[in-house]
C-alpha positions as MATLAB code, in Angstrom:
seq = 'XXXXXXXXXXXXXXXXXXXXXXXXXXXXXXXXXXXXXXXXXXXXXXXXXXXXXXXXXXXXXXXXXXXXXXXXXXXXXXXXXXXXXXXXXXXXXXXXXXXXXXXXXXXXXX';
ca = [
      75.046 -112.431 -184.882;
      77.793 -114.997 -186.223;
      80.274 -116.060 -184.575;
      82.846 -114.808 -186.905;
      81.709 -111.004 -186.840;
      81.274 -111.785 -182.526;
      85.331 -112.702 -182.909;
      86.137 -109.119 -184.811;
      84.270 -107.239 -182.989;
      86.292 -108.287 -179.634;
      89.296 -108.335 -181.412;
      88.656 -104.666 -182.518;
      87.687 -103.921 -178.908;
      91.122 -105.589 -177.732;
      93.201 -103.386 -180.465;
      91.289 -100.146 -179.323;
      91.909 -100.854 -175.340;
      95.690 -101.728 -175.928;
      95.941  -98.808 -178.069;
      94.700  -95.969 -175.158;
      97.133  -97.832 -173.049;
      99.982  -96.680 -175.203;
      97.692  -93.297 -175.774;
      97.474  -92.463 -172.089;
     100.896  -93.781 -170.096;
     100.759  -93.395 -166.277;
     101.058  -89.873 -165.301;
     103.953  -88.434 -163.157;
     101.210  -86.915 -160.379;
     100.840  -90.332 -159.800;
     104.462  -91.433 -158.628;
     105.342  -90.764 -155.197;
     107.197  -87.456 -154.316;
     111.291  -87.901 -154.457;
     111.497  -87.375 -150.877;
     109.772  -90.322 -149.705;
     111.429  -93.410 -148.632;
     110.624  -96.780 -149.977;
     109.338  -99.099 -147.442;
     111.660 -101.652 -148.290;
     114.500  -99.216 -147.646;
     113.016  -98.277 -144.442;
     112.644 -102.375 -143.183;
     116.386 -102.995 -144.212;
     117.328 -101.470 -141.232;
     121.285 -102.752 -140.286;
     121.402 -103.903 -136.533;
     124.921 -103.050 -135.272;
     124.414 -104.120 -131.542;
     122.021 -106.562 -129.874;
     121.484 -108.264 -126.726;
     122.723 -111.832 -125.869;
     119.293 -113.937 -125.583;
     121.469 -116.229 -122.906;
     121.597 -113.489 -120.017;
     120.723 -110.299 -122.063;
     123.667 -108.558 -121.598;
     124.907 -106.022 -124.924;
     126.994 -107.475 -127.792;
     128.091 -105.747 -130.930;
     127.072 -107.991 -134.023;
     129.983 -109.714 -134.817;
     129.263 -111.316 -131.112;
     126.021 -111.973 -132.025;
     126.570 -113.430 -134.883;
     128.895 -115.847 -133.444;
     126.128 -116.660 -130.835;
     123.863 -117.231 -133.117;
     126.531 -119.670 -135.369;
     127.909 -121.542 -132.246;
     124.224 -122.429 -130.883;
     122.670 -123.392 -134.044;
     125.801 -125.445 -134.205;
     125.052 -127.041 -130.937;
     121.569 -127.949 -131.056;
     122.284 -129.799 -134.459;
     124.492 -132.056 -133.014;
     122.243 -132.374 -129.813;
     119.602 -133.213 -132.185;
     122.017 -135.916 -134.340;
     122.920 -137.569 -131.080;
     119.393 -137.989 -129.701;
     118.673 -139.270 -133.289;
     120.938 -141.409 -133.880;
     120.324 -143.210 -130.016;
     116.803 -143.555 -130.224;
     115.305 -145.923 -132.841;
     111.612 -144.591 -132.703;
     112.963 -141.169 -134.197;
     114.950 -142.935 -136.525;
     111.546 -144.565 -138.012;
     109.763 -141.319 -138.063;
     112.641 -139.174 -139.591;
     112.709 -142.024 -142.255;
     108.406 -141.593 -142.889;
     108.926 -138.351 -143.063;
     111.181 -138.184 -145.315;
     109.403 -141.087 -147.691;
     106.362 -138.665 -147.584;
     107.940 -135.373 -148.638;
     109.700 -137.362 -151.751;
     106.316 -138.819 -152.753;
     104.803 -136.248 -152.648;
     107.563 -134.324 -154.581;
     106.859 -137.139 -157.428;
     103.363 -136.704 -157.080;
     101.578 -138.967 -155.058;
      98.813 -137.949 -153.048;
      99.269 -138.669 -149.348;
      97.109 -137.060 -146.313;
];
């Protein structure tokens, strides 16, 4: 067989599968019913009052969310400070960084 009557032959193929595609379109049965909830609906749950993770005692979530601002807050500059004293993080924070750009340009490093 040539290769040029090979090429039509899978091109006809191609035509005739695309074509039962637009033929046969995905059948309602297949759709789930109305009344079901979408899992993604169902893990978006809202959280309107949690417990402090200090001493566990109940906060609504504007609380929380303070907690959760003020301590994040905190241990940033706790981490600047210990940075900034100590010279052998200051060299490793500085490596670290010089990796992650060459390898962002491409450089292969273990």
């Amino acid at each position: 067989m040539s290769p040029k009557i090979a090429r039509q032959i899978i091109q006809i193929g191609l035509v005739v599968s695309a074509n039962w595609q637009v033929a046969l379109p995905v059948r309602a049965d297949n759709l789930p019913a109305d009344a079901d909830i979408p899992e993604e609906v169902l893990r978006a749950e809202i959280i309107t009052e949690a417990r402090s993770p200090i001493d566990g005692k109940p906060l609504s979530a504007a609380d929380f969310a303070e907690l959760v601002v003020t301590t994040r807050l905190q241990l940033e500059r706790d981490n600047a400070s210990v940075a900034i004293n100590n010279p052998k993080i200051k060299e490793t924070l500085f490596l670290l960084r010089l990796r992650g750009f060459l390898r962002s340009v491409g450089v292969p490093i273990r």
